[in-house]
C-alpha positions as CSV (number, residue, x, y, z in Angstrom):
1,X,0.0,0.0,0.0
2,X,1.5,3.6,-0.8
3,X,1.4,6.5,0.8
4,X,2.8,10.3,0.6
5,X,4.1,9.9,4.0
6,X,4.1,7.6,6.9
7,X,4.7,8.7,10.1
8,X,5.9,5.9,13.2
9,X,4.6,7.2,16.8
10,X,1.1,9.2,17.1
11,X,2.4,10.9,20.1
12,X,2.4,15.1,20.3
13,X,5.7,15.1,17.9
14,X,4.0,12.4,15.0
15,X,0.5,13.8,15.5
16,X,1.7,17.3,14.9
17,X,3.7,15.9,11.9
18,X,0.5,14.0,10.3
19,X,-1.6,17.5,10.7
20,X,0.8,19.6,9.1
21,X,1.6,17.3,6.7
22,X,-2.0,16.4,5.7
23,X,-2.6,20.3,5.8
24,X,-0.3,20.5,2.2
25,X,-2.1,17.9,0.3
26,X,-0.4,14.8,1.4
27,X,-1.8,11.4,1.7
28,X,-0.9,10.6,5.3
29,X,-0.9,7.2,7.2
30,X,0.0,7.2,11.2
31,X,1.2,4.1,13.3
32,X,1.0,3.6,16.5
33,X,1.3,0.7,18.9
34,X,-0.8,1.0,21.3
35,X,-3.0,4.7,21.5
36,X,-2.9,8.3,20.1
37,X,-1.1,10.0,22.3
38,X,1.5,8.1,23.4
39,X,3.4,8.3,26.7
40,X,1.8,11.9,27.1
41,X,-1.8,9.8,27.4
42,X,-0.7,8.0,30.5
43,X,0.0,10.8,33.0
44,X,-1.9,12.2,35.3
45,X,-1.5,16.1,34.8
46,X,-0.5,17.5,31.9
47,X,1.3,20.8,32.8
48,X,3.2,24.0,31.1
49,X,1.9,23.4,27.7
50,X,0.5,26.3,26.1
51,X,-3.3,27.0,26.1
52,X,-4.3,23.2,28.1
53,X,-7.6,23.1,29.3
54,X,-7.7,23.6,33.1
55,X,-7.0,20.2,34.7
56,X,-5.9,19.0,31.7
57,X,-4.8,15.3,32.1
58,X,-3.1,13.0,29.8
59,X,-6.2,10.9,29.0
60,X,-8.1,14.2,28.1
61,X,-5.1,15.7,26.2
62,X,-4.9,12.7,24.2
63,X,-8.5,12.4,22.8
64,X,-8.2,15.9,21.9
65,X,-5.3,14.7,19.5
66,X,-7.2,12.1,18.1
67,X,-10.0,14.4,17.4
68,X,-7.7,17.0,15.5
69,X,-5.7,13.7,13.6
70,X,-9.8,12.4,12.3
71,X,-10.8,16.3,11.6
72,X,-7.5,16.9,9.6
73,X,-8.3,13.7,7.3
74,X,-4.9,11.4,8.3
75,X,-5.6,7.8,8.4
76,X,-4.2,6.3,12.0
77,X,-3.8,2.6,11.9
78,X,-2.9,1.1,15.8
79,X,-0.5,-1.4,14.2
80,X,2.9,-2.3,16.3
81,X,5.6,-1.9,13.9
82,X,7.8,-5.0,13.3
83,X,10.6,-4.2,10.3
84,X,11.6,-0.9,8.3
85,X,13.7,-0.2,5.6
86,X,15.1,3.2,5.0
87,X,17.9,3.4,2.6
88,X,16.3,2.5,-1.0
89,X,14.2,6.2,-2.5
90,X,10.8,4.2,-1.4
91,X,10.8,3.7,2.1
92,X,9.4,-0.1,3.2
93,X,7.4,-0.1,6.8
94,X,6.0,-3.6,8.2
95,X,3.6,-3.8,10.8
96,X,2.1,-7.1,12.1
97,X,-0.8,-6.6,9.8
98,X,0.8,-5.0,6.8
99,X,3.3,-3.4,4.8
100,X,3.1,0.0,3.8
101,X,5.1,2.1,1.5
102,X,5.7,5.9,1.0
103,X,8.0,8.5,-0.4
104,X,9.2,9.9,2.9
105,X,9.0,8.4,7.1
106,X,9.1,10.5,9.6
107,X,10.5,9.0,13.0
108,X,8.1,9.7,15.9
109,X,8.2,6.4,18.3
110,X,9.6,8.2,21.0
111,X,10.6,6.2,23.9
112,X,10.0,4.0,26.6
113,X,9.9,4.2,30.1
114,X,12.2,2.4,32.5
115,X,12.3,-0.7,34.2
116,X,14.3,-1.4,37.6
117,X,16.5,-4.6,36.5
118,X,16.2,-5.2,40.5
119,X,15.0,-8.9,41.7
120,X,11.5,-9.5,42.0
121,X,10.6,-7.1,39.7
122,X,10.0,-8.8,37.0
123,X,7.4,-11.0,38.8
124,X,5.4,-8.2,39.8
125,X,5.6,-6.2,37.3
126,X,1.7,-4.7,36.6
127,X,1.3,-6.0,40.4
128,X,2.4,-3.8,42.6
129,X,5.6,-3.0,40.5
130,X,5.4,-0.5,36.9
131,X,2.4,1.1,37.5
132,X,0.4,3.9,36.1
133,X,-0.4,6.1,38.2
134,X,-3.6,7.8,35.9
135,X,-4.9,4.5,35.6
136,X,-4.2,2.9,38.8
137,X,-3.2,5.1,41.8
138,X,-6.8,4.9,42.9
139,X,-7.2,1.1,42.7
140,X,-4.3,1.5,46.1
141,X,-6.4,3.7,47.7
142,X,-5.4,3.3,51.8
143,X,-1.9,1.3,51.1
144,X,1.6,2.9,51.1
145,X,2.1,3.9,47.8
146,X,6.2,4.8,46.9
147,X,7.6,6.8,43.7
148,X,10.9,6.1,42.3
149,X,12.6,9.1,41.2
150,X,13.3,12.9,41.7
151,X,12.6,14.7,38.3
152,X,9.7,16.3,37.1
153,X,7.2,13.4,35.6
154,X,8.1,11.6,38.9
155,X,7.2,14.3,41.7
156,X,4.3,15.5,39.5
157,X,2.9,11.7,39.6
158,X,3.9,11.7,43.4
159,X,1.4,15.0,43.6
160,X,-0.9,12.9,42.1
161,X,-0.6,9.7,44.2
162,X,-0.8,11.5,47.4
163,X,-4.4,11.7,47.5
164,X,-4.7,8.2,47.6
165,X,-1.5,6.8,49.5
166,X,-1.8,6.3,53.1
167,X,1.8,7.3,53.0
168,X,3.8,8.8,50.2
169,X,7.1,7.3,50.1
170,X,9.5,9.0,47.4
171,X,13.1,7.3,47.2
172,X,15.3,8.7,45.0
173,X,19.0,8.3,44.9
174,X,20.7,11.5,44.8
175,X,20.9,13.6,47.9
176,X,18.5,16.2,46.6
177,X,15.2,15.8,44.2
178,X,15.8,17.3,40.5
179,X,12.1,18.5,39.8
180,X,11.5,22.3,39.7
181,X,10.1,24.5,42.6
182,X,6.6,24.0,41.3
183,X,6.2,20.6,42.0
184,X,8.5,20.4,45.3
185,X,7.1,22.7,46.9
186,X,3.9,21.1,47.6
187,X,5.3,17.8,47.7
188,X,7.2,19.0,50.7
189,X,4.5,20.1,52.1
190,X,2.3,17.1,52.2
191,X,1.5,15.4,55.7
192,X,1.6,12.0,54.4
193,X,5.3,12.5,53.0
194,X,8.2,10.5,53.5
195,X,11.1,11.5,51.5
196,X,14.0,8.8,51.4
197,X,17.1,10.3,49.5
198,X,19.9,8.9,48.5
199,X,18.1,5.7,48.7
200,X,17.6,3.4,46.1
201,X,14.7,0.3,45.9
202,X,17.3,-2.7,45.2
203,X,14.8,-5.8,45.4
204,X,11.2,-6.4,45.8
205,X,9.4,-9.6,47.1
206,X,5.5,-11.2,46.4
207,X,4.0,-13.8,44.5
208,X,0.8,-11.9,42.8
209,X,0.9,-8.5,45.1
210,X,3.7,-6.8,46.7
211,X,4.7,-8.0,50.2
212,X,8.1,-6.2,50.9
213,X,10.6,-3.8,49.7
214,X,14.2,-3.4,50.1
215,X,15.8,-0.4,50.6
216,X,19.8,0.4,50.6
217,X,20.7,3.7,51.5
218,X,23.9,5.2,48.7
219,X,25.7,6.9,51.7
220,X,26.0,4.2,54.3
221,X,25.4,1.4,51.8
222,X,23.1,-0.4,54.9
223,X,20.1,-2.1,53.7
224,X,16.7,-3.0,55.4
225,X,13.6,-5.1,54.4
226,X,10.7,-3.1,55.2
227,X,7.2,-5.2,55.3
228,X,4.3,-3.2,53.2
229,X,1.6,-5.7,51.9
230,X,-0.4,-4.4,49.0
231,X,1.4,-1.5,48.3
232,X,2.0,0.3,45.2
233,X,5.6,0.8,43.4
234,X,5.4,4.0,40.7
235,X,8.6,3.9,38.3
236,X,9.7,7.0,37.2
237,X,13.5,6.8,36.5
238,X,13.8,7.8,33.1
239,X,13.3,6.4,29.1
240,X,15.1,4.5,26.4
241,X,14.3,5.6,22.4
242,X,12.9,3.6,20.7
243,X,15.5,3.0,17.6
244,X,15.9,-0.5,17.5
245,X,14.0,-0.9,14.7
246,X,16.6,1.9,12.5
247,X,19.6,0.2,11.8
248,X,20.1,2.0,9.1
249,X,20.6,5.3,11.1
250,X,23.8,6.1,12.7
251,X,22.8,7.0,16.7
252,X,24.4,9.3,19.1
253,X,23.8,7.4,22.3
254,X,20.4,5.6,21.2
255,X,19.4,8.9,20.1
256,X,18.9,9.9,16.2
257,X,20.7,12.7,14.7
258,X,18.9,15.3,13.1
259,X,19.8,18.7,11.0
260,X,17.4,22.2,11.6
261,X,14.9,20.6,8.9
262,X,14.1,17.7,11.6
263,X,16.1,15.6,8.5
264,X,18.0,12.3,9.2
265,X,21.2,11.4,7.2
266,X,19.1,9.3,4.9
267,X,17.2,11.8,2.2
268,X,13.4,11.3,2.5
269,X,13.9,10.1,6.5
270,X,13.1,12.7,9.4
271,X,12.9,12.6,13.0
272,X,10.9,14.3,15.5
273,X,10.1,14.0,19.2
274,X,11.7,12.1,22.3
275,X,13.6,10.1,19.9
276,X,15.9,12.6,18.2
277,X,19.1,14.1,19.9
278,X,18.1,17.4,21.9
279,X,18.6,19.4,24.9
280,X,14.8,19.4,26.3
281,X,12.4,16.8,25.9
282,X,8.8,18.0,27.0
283,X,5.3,18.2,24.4
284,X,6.2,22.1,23.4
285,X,9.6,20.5,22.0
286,X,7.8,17.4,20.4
287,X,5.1,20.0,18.6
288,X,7.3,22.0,17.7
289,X,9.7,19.2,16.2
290,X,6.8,17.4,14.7
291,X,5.7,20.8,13.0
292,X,9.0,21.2,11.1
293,X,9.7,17.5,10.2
294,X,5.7,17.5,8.5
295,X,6.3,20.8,6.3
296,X,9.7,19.7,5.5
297,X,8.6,16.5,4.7
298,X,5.9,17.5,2.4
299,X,8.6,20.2,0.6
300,X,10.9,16.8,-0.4
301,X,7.7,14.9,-1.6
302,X,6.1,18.1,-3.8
303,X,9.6,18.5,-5.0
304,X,10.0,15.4,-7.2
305,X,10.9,12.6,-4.9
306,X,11.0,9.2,-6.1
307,X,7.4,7.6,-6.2
């Protein structure tokens, strides 16, 4: 099946691609593995972006995307992408259900989040271990609920979670949280709060729920097994692009090199979003990166390239 374009990733940057791209003509296909919207649909709060609705959260955010992707005519097809080939002037995408072809791919996939490689967390991962705090924070209601990590997504999840934790028990590593004043603050300030720095979560233990954690402490390197029973672990220690799939592409630790036009090294290839080399990685960026990859993409294509 051809296209004008395909676009990998319906999260901010690929959406914003599509709606641009569609916007000049082009016959636009979008996949996506799982929903539009991307990681961006899972949290809790969406904050800073410009003109959100008030209490904007990621679920809301994200059928507001879908809405604009349907309304701007681009064709979204939730197939996980399995094989792509880059180099050859027609550009070869396989899902698990088909396999497209088009004159140009933008690179939108982003990345994903974390795992702790930490014993007994594979076991429980999706119970007790991994979760999502939108979509189950309140299903812990009354337990001890812990967040792992000190940046931003992680303390404004923790904000989140602390209406439902009987205690909020943040453990990060380094001797002082990374997140801004406008989410520390507050968390500070909560009376169900315990703040473990310098402290990292180095095994879990349950069969199918959480029954303990254990905690070593980076200063002293002592270690303790606390007893919590049904309580809720919330990973938030960073993400991995998702470039596996792009051999072709030289990488820049995981991360794909780009020029001001969003371009790869290989002509009709572009990258936008989480997955690119850049200094800040928040939805203004991935808008703004998906923006100029979609016009860009459409000039190449309206200028003669290979059909």
């Amino acid at each position: 099946m051809l296209h004008d374009l395909i676009i990998i990733g319906a999260g901010p940057a690929g959406a914003s691609a599509a709606i641009y791209a569609a916007s000049r003509g082009l016959a636009v296909l979008l996949l996506e593995q799982q929903a539009v919207g991307g990681l961006i649909g899972q949290v809790s709060t969406v904050t800073h972006y410009a003109a959100i609705e008030t209490h904007e959260t990621g679920a809301s955010f994200a059928t507001r995307l879908q809405a604009q992707l349907v309304a701007a005519g681009v064709q979204v097809c939730l197939e996980p992408v399995r094989q792509v080939s880059l180099a050859a002037p027609l550009k070869t995408v396989q899902t698990t259900a088909n396999t497209y072809q088009a004159r140009a791919v933008i690179l939108a996939n982003g990345s994903t989040a974390n795992r702790l490689a930490i014993p007994g967390a594979a076991t429980l991962d999706g119970h007790g271990m991994n979760l999502n705090a939108a979509r189950e924070g309140q299903a812990y209601a009354g337990h001890n609920l812990y967040v792992v990590g000190g940046a931003d997504g992680a303390i404004k999840e923790a904000l989140y979670l602390a209406q439902f934790a009987h205690k909020l028990v943040v453990i990060h590593f380094e001797d002082q949280l990374s997140a801004i004043p406008q989410f520390t603050r507050p968390l500070l300030q909560l009376p169900n709060l315990e703040l473990r720095l310098h402290t990292r979560l180095t095994a879990v233990e349950g069969e199918t729920a959480l029954s303990r954690l254990h905690l070593t402490d980076e200063h002293s390197g002592q270690s303790q097994w606390r007893d919590d029973p049904g309580a809720g672990v919330f990973v938030y220690t960073g993400s991995t692009p998702n470039t596996a799939l792009y051999p072709e592409l030289k990488l820049d630790k995981g991360y794909i090199p780009v020029n001001e036009k969003m371009e790869t090294a290989l002509p009709g290839v572009y990258a936008a979003g989480d997955i690119r080399v850049k200094q800040v990685r928040q939805v203004a960026t991935a808008v703004a990166d998906g923006a100029i990859a979609g016009i860009n993409a459409a000039a190449f294509i309206q200028s003669g390239a290979p059909a």
